[in-house]
N, CA, C and O of each residue as an XYZ file, in Angstrom:
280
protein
N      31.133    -94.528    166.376
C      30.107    -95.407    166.904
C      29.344    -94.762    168.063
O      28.222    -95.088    168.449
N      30.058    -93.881    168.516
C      29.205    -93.034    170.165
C      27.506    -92.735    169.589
O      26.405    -93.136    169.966
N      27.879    -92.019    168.729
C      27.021    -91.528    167.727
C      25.646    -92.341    167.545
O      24.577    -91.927    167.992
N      25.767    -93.317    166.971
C      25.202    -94.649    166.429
C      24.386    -95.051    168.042
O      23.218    -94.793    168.333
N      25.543    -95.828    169.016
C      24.650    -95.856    170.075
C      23.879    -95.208    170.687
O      22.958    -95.623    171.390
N      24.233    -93.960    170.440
C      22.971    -93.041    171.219
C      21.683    -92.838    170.310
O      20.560    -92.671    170.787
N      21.948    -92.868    169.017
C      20.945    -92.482    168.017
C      19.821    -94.285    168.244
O      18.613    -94.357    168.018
N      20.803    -95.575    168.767
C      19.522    -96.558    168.525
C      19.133    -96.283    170.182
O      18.045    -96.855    170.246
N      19.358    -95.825    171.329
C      19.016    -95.596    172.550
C      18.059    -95.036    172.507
O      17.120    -95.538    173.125
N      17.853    -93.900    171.859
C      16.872    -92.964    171.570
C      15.519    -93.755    170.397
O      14.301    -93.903    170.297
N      16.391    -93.963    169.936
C      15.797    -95.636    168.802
C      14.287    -96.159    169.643
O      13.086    -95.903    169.552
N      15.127    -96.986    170.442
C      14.724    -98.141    171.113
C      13.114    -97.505    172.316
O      11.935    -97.811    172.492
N      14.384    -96.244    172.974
C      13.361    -95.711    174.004
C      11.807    -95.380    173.178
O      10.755    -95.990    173.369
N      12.024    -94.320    172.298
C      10.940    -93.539    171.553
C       9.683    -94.752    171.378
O       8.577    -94.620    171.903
N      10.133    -96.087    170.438
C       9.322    -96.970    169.811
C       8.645    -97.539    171.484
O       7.479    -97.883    171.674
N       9.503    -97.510    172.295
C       8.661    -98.457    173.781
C       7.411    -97.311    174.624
O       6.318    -97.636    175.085
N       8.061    -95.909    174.601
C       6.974    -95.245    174.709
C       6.038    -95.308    173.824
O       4.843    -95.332    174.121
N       6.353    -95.330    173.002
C       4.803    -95.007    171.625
C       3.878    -96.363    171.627
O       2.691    -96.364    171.302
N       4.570    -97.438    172.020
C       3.450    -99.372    172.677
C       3.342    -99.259    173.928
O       4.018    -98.628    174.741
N       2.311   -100.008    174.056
C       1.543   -100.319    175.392
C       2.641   -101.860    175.845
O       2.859   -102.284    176.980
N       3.066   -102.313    174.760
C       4.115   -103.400    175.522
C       5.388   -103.731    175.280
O       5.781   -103.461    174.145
N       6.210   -104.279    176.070
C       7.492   -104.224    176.466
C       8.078   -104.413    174.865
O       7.634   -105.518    174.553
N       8.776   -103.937    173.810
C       9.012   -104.505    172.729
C      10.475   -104.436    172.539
O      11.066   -105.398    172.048
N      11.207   -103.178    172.958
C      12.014   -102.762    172.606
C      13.607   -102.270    173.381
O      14.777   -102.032    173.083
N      12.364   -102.342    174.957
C      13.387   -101.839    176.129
C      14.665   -102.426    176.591
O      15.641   -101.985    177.197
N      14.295   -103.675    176.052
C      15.930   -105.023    175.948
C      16.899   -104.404    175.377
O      18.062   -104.374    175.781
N      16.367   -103.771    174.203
C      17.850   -103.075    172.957
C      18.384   -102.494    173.415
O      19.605   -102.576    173.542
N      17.281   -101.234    174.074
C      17.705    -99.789    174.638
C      19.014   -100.427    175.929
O      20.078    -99.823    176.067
N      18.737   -101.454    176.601
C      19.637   -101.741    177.656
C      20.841   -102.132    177.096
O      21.869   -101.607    177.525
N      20.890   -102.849    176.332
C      21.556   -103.401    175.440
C      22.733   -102.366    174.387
O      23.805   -102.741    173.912
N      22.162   -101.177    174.277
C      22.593   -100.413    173.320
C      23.039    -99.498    174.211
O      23.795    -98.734    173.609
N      22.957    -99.251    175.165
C      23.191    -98.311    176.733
C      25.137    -99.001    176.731
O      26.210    -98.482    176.424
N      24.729   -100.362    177.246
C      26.234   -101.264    177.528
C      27.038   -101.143    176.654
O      28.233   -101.230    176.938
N      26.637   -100.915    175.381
C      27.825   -101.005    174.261
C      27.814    -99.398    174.338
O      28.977    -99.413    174.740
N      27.598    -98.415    174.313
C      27.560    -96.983    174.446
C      28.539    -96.915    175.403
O      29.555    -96.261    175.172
N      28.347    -97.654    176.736
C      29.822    -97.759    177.933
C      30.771    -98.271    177.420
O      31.803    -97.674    177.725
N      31.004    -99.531    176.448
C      32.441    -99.826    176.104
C      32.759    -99.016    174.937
O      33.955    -99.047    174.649
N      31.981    -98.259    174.141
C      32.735    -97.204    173.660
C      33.196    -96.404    174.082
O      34.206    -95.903    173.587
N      32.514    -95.884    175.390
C      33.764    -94.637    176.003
C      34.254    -95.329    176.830
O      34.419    -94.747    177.903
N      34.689    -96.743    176.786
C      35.857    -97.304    177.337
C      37.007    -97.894    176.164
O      37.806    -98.824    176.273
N      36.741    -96.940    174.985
C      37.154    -97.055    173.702
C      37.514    -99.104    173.659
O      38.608    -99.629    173.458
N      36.348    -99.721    173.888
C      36.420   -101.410    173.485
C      36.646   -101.176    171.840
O      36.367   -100.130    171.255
N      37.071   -102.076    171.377
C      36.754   -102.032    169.969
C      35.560   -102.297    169.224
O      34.994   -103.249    169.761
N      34.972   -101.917    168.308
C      34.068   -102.389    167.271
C      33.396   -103.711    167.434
O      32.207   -103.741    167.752
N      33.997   -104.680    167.259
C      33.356   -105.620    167.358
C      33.057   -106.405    168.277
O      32.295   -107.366    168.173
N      33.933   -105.874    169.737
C      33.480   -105.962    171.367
C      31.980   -105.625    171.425
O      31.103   -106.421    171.761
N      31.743   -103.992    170.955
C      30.689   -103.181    171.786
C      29.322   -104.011    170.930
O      28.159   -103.995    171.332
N      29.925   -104.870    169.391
C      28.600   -105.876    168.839
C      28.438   -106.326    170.102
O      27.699   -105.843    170.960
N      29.520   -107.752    170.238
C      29.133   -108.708    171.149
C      28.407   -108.190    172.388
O      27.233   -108.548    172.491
N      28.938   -107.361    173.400
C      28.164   -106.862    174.321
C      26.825   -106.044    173.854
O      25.783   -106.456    174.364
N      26.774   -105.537    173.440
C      25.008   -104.988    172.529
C      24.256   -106.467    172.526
O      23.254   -106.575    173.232
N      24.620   -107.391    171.901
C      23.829   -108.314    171.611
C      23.860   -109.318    172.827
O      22.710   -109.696    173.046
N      25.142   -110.114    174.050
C      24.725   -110.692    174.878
C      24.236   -109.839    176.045
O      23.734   -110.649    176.825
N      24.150   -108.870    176.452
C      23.024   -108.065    177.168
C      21.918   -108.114    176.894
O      21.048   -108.335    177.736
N      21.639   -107.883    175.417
C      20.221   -107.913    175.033
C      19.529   -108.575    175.494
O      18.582   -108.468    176.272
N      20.270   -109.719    174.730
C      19.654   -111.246    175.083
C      19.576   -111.804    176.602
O      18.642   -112.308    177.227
N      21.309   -111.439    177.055
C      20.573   -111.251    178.506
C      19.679   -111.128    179.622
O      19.460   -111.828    180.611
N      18.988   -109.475    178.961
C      18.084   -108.775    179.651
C      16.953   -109.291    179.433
O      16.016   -109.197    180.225
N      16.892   -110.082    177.998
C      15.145   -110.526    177.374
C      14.972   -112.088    178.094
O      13.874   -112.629    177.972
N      15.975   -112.746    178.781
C      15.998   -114.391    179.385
C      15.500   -113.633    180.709
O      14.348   -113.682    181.141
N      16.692   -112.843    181.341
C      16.515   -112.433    182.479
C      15.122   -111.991    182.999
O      14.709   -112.445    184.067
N      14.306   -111.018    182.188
C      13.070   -110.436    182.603
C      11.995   -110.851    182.186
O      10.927   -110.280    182.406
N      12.143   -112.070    181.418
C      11.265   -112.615    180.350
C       9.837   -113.371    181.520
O       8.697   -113.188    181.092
N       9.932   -113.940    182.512
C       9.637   -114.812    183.455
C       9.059   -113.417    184.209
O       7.902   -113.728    184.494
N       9.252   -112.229    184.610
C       8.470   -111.388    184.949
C       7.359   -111.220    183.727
O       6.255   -111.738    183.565
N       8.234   -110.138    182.822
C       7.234   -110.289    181.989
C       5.544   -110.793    182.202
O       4.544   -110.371    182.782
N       6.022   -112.223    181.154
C       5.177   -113.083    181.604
C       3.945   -113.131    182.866
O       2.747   -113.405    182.934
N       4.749   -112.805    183.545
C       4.148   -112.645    184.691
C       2.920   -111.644    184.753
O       1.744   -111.916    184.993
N       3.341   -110.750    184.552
C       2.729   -109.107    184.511
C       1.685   -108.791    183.269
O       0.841   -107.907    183.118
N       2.069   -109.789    182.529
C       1.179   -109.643    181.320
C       0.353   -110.442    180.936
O      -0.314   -110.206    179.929
């Protein structure tokens, strides 16, 4: 899975440089955190859950800037 997370990090980053707006940078954060509980060898279906409530996290959390800025 190390593998995998770094390949959607790189994913995530590439597609947010190549738009003019925020689309993708949630994942990349998102896919960063589960990349840490793999080399905190979490299991499999930990590093889902954390991938996905970060995400979502990060997209509530910054969403109200966002907004803001745009």
């Amino acid at each position: 899975m190390l593998i995998f997370w770094v390949a959607l990090i790189v994913i995530f980053v590439v597609i947010e440089a190549t738009t003019t707006q925020l689309l993708t940078i949630w994942f990349a954060v998102g896919s960063a955190a589960a990349l840490i509980a793999n080399l905190l060898n979490a299991p499999d279906w930990l590093q889902w859950v954390i991938f996905i409530a970060v995400s979502v996290a990060v997209i509530f959390g910054t969403r109200p800037f966002v907004k803001k800025i745009t």
